[in-house]
N, C-alpha and C positions, 0 to 999 in steps of 0.2 A: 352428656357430661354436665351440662346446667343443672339438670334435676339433681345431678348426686352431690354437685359442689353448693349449691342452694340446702340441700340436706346436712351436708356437712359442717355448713357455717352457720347455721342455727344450733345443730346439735353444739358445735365448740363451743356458743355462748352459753348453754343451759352449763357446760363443763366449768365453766369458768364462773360459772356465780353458783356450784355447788355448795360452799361453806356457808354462802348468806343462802340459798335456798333450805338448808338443814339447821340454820339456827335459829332456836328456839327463843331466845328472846326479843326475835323483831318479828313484827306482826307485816304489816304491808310491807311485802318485798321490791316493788315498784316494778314486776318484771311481766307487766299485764304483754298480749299479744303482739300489739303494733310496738310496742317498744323494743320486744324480742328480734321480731322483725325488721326492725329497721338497724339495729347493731348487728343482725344475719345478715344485709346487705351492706354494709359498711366494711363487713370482714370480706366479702365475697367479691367487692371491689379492690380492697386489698392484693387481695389473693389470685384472682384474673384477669382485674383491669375492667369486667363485663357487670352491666347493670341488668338483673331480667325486667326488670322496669320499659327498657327500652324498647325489649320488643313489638311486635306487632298483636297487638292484641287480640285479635279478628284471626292471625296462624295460628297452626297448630303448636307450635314452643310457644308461642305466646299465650294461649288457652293454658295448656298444660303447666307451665310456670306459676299465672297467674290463680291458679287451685292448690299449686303447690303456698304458695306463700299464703293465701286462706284458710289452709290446712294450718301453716305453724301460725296463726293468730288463734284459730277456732280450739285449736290444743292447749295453749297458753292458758287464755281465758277460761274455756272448762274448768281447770283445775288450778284458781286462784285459792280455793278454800282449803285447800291440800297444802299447796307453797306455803299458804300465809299464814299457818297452821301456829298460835304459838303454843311454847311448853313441848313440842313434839321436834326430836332431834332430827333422826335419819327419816325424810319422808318419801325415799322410793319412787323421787319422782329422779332418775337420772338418766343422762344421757340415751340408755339402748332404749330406756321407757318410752322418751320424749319422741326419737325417733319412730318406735315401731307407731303410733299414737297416730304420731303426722303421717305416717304410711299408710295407715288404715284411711283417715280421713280424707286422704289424697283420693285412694281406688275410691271410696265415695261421690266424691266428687267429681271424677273423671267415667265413670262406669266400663267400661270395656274399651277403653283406648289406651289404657297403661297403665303399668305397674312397675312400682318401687317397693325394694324389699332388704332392708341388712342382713346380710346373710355370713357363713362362717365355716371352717372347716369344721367338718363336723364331728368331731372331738368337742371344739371351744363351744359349740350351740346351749344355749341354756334354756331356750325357751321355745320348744317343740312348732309352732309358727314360722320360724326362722332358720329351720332346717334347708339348706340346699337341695333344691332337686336333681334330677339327674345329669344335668345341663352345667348352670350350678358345679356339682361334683366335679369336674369332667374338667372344667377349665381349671379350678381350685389347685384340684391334684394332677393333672399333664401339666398347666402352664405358670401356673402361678408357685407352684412349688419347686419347678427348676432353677437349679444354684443359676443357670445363666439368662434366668428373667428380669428384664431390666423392671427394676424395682420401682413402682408406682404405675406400671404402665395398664391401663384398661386395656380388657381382651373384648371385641366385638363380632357380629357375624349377623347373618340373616336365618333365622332359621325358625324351629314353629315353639309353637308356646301355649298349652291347653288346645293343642288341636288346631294353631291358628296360626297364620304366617306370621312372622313378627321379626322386627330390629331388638336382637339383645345385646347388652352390655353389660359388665362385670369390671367394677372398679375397686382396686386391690386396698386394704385397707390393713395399716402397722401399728406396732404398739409402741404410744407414744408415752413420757414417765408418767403422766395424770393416768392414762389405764390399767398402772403396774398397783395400783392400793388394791384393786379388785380381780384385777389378771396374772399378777405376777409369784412372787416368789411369797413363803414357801409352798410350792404344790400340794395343795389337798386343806391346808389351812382356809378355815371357812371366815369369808369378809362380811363386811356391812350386811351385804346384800343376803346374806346366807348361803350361799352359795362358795363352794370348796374354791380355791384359787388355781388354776393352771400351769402355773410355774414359766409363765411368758416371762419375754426381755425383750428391750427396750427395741424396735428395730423387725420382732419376730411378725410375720403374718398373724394377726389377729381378726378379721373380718373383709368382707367385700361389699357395696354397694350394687347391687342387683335391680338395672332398669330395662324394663320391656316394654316396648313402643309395639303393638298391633297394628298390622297393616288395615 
């Protein structure tokens, strides 16, 4: 749950400085790595009370944490010349970007002890990568999509993973009014991104955070 609420509250801030990250008359957006990061933990203090700071650096959450937030620095900074872009509006660097990005760079980092992934029912999927597997699938649509699932709740279990025993976890993710410009109404209406709209509302399942700890 650290990995996905550390994911979470980086992606919120890339959310939240979308209009200055897309406008084209300011050149240095001041939104270099460590600075992303440190307003990602700010919020995640907020929001849990937990610093991954504090961990033990030398355990495995601590290892693991501390790649994760190199990851959203190493992301950041990449693509300063993109954000900083002037004259250029919509630059496509948003939210689902930002995250899949730090995803990648994570497994990097970490090499076969775990993986993070945003995932979606698979209807709302846009970007073939991001596809649920069959695991995935399974909790989506038995658990997540019953009227009497308590809403927010992570589904976990022990079970295998590319052939490998493994801790998974699947954290249920809604649609909040900042995802309705590009997810919401009217359906088939195509957004910024290009991409046709799905006709979500405000509340509707729209994604899940998909973490897999390898034994």
């Amino acid at each position: 749950m650290r990995l996905a609420d550390l994911l979470r509250s980086a992606r919120t801030v890339i959310s939240r400085n979308q209009d200055l990250i897309n406008d084209p008359s300011v050149g240095d957006k001041d939104l270099g790595g460590e600075k992303v990061l440190q307003e990602a933990l700010v919020l995640l203090q907020e929001r849990t009370g937990e610093d991954p700071r504090g961990t033990d650096p030398e355990s495995r959450e601590g290892r693991l944490l501390r790649a994760q937030m190199e990851a959203i620095v190493a992301v950041m900074d990449e693509n300063q010349t993109t954000i900083n872009a002037r004259d250029v509006g919509f630059k496509g660097f948003i939210p689902a970007v930002f995250a899949r990005l730090v995803n990648e760079r994570f497994a990097e980092k970490v090499g076969n002890e775990a993986r993070v992934k945003v995932t979606a029912p698979e209807r709302l999927v846009r970007n073939r990568k991001a596809r649920p597997d069959d695991w995935e699938t399974s909790v989506i649509e038995d658990d997540f999509s019953r009227p009497d699932w308590p809403k927010g709740t992570p589904f976990s279990e022990v079970t295998e993973a590319s052939g490998r025993e493994a801790f998974r976890i699947l954290v249920p993710e809604y649609y909040a009014p900042s995802c309705l410009s590009c997810h919401g109404e009217p359906a088939g209406e195509v957004d910024i991104t290009g991409y046709p709209k799905e006709g979500g509302h405000e509340g509707d399942l729209g994604a899940a955070i998909s973490v897999i700890l390898f034994k």
